[in-house]
ZAMARGU-4260 file (C-alpha; in steps of 0.2 Angstrom, whole numbers, plus 5000, padded with zeros to 4 digits):
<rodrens>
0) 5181/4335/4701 | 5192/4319/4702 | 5183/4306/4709 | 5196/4302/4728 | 5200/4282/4732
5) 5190/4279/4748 | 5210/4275/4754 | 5217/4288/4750 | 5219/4298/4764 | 5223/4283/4776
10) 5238/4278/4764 | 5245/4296/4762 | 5245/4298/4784 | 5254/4280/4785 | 5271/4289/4784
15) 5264/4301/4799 | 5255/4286/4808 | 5268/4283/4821 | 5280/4300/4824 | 5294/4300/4833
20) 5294/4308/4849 | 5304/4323/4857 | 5313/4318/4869 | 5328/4329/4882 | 5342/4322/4892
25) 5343/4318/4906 | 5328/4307/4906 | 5323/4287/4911 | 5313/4277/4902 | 5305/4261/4905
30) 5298/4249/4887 | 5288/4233/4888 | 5283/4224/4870 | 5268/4211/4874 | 5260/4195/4863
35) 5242/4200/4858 | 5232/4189/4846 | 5225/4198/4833 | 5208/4205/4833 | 5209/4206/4854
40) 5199/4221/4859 | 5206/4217/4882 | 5223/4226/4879 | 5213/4243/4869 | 5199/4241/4886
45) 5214/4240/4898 | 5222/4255/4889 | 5204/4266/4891 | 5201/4262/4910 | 5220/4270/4914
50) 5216/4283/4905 | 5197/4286/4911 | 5205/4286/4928 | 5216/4299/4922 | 5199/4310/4914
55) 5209/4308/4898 | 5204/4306/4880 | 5202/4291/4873 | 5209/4285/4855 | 5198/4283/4840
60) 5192/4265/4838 | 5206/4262/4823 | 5220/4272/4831 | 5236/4260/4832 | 5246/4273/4844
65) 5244/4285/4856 | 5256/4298/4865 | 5250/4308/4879 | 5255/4314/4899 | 5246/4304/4910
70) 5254/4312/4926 | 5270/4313/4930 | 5277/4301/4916 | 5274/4300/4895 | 5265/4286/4887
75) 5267/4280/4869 | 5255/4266/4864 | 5257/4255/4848 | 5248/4240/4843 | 5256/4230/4832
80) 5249/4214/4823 | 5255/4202/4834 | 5261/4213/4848 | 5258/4230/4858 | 5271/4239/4866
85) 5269/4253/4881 | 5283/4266/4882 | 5284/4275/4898 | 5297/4289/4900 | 5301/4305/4912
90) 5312/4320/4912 | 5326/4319/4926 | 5332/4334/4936 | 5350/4329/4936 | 5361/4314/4930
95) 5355/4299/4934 | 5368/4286/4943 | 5357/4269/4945 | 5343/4262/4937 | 5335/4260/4954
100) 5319/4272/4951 | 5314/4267/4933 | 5299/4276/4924 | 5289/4261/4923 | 5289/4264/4945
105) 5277/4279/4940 | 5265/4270/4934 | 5249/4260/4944 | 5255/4243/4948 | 5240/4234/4949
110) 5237/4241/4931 | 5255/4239/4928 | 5251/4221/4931 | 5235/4216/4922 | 5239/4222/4904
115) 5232/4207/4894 | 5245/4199/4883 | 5260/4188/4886 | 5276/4202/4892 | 5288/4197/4878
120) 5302/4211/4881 | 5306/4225/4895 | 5318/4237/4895 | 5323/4252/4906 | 5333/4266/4896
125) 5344/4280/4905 | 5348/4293/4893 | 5359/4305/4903 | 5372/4323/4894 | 5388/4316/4902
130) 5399/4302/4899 | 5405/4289/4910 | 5423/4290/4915 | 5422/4273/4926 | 5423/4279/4942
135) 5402/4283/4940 | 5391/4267/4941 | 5379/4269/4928 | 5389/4259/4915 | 5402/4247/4923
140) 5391/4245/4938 | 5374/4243/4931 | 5380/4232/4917 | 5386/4218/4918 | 5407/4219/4909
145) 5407/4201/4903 | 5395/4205/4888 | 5397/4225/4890 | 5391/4231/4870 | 5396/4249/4866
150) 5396/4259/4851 | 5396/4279/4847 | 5380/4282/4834 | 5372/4294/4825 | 5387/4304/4818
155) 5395/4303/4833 | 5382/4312/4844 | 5379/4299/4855 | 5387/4284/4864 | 5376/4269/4867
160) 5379/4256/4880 | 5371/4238/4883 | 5374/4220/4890 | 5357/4212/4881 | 5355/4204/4900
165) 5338/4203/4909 | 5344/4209/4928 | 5335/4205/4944 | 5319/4215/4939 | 5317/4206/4922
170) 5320/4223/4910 | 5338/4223/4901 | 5348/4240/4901 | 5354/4253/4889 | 5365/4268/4893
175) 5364/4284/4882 | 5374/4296/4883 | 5369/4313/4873 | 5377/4328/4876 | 5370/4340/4863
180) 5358/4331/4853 | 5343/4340/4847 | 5325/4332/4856 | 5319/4325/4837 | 5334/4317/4835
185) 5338/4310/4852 | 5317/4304/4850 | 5323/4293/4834 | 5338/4286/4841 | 5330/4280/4855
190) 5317/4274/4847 | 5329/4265/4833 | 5335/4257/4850 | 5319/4250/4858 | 5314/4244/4842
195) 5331/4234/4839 | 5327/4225/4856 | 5307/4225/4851 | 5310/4214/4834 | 5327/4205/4840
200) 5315/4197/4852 | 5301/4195/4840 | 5312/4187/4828 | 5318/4174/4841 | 5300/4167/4842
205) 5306/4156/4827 | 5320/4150/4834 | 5310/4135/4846 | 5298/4131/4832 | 5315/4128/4822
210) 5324/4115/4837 | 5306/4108/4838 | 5305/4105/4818 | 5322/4098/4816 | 5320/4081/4824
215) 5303/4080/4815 | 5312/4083/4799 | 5323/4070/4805 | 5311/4056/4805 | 5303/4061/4790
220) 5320/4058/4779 | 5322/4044/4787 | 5309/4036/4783 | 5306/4044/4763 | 5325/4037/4762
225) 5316/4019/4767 | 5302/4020/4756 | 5311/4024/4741 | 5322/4010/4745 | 5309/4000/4744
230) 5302/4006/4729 | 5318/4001/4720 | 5312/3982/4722 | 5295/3982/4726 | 5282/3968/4721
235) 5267/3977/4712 | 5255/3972/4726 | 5268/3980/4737 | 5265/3996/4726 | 5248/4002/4735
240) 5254/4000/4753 | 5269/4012/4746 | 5259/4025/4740 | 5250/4025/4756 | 5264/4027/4767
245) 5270/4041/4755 | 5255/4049/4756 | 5253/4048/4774 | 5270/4055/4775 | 5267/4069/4763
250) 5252/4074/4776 | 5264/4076/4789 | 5279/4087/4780 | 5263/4098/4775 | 5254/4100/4791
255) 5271/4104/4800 | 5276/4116/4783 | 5258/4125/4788 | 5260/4127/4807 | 5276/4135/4806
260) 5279/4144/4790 | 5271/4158/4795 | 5282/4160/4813 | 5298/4156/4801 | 5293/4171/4788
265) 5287/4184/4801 | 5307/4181/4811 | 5315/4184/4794 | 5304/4200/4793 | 5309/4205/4811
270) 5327/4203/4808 | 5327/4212/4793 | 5320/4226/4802 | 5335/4223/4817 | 5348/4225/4805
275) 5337/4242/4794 | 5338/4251/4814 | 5354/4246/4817 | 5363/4251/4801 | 5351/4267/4803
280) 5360/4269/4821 | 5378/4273/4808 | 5386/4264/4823 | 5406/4266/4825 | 5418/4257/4837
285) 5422/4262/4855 | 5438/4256/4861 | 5437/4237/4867 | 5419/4235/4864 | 5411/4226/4853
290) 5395/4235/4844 | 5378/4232/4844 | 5380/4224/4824 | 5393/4215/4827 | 5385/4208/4840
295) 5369/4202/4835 | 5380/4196/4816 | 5388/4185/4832 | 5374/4181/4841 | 5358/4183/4832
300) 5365/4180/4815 | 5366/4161/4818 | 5346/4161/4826 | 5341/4167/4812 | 5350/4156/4800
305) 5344/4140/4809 | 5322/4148/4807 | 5331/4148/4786 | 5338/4132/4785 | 5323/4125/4794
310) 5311/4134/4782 | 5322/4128/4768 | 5322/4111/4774 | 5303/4109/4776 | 5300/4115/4759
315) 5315/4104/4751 | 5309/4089/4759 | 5292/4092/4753 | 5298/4091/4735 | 5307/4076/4739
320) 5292/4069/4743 | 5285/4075/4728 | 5297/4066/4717 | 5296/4052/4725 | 5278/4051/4726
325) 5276/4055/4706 | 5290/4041/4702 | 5279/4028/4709 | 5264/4034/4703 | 5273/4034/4686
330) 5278/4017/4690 | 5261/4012/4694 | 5253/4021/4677 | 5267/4010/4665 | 5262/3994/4673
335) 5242/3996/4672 | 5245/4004/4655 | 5256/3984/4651 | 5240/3977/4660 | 5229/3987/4648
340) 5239/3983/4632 | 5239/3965/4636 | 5219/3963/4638 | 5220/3973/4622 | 5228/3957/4613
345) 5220/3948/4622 | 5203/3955/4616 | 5209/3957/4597 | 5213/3941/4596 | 5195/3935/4603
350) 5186/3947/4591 | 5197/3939/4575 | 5193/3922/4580 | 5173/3930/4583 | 5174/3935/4565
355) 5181/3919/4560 | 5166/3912/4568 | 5152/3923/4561 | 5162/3921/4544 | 5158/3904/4546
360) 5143/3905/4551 | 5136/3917/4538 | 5142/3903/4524 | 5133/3891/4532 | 5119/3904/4534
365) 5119/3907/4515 | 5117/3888/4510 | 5105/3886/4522 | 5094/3901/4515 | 5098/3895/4498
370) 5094/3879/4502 | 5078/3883/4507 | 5075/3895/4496 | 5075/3882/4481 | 5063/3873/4490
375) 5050/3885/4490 | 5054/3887/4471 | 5053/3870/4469 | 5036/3868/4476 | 5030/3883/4464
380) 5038/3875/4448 | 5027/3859/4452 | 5013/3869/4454 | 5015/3878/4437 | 5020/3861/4430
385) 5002/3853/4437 | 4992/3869/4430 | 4998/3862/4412 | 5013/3873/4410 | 5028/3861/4401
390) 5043/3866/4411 | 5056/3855/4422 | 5055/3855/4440 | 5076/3852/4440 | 5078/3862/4429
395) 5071/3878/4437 | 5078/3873/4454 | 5097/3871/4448 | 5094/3889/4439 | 5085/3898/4454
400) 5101/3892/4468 | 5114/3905/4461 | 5101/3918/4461 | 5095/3913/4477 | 5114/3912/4485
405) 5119/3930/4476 | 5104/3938/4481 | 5106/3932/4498 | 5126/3937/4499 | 5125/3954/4493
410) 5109/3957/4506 | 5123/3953/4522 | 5136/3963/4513 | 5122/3979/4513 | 5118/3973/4530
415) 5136/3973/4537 | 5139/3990/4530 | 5124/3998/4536 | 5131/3992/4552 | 5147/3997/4552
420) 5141/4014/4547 | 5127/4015/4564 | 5143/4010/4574 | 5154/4026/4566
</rodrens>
């Protein structure tokens, strides 16, 4: 039997963790996306008392979604890493003219109101079999005209209808018009729809942290451009105060690299998602409208390019630094290494004249030995010559100094090399 990876099932259901729903025209729905830190269990507690009031079960401890009837209206839970959403959503008897009893009104507002979590993005969604002709207020009445976004979708079984405003209730509106779409597929497109707003909204989290940087950024290449002025005709005691204010600098560009790199990342993730579900959409032009692509290329495009040249300037300004920072430190190094060479010199010039000097002093050393060596042999000769023995005192003397002096010369030769070898 083949030994199972203890993830195996949990990585072959990831594809099934979060199914689209089945969903009929005519029907209102109501979306609301909210900031959760990670690891916060107060959103999952909120989720079980609606539900425990309801006599419903509750999800497994790891579940990341939910979809059930809690009376009168569907819910579909996710939690996301950084966000939850809560979709509510209700079949309508007939075609619905106003957004005036949203699916969201079904729901407890005092639950409504404590869900933990900063409310990020909130939507109310009319999907509805019948077109618009102009005269019915659900499109040129609801939404606003000025920034009206239409487009047909989905092979040309739907129309969609937006203005991306908040209205006086704080959601933003979108008009669908289905007339024969089967439920799975109505269920993905208008799911494709609440996750374009979902991430579009999540992406523009970056967009402060990029304004907020920039004047940062601003300073800091200032003053780099400064200090590597001053480099350029810098005293070498000015040298250490330099490095200093590079490496306080350096500090700064890295502590602001840290604290937003991950925001600037995660919107370039969430806008990549907003143009996947939008090209997923297969949008085509209505008459005098502009489409949901082309306007975000309009509107969000540039957001998004500023979070990228932000991140792009962070990182290039740290390897300016970096350059900068090496060049003096190289400066530094070629100088102490002149220092180090001159000391050098000025060593091996003190060790020749100390060899010199011991050279000296090992002659004199010699004639001094010598000397007194052919005194002692001079006291021994006189004592041989007293016991009777007829030899001359000056005479041994004057023969014993060269043997004396070579003996004594080749013994510091020995001497010096046995030093020399210790030292190796």
């Amino acid at each position: 039997m083949l030994t199972p990876h203890p993830l195996r099932e949990v990585l072959h259901n990831e594809v099934h963790a979060r199914p689209y729903e089945r969903m009929c025209a005519p029907l209102a729905l109501s979306h609301l996306a909210l900031l959760t830190p990670p690891g916060q269990t107060a959103s999952r507690e909120h989720l079980h008392a609606l539900l425990r009031a309801r006599h419903l079960p509750l999800p497994a401890e790891d579940a990341s979604h939910l979809s059930l009837d809690i009376g009168g209206v569907h819910l579909r839970w996710e939690q996301h890493t950084e966000f939850q959403t809560y979709t509510f959503w209700r079949a309508l008897t007939e075609r619905p003219t106003s957004f005036d009893e949203p699916a969201v009104g079904l729901v407890p507002q005092d639950w409504l109101r404590g869900i933990p979590g900063q409310w990020l993005v909130g939507m109310h969604v009319l999907v509805t079999r019948t077109r618009d002709d102009g005269s019915d207020p659900l499109v040129r009445g609801a939404l606003s005209e000025e920034s009206l976004v239409g487009s047909i979708v989905m092979d040309g079984q739907a129309e969609v209808y937006t203005d991306f405003r908040l209205h006086a209730d704080g959601f933003a509106r979108v008009v669908v018009v289905a007339a024969s779409m089967h439920p799975r597929r109505l269920g993905r497109t208008v799911q494709r729809l609440l996750e374009v707003e979902t991430y579009r909204m999540m992406a523009l989290l970056g967009l402060p942290a990029a304004r907020q940087v920039a004047s940062t950024l601003a300073d800091a290449e200032r003053e780099l451009a400064q200090i590597a002025d001053q480099i350029r005709s810098a005293e070498r005691s000015h040298e250490p105060e330099l490095l200093r204010q590079l490496t306080r600098l350096a500090g700064r560009v890295e502590s602001l690299y840290a604290s937003t790199h991950a925001r600037f990342s995660a919107s370039g993730a969430y806008f990549e998602l907003v143009q996947r579900r939008i090209d997923e959409l297969a949008e085509h032009r209505l008459a005098g409208l502009q489409t949901m692509g082309e306007f975000m290329d309009r509107r969000l495009g540039p957001a998004m390019q500023t979070c990228a040249w932000a991140a792009r300037r962070q990182q290039q300004l740290s390897e300016r630094i970096s350059r900068t920072s090496n060049l003096l430190r190289t400066r530094v190094e070629i100088e102490q290494q002149q220092s180090s060479q001159a000391l050098l010199d000025a060593m091996n010039r003190r060790q020749k004249a100390q060899l010199m000097l011991q050279s000296a002093v090992e002659g004199l050393s010699i004639a001094a030995i010598t000397y007194y060596g052919a005194g002692l042999v001079g006291y021994v000769a006189k004592g041989i010559k007293d016991a009777g023995w007829p030899l001359s005192v000056d005479l041994v003397v004057a023969a014993a100094i060269p043997l004396i002096a070579a003996t004594v010369w080749v013994g510091l030769r020995r001497l010096h090399a046995a030093a020399q070898r210790a030292a190796q």
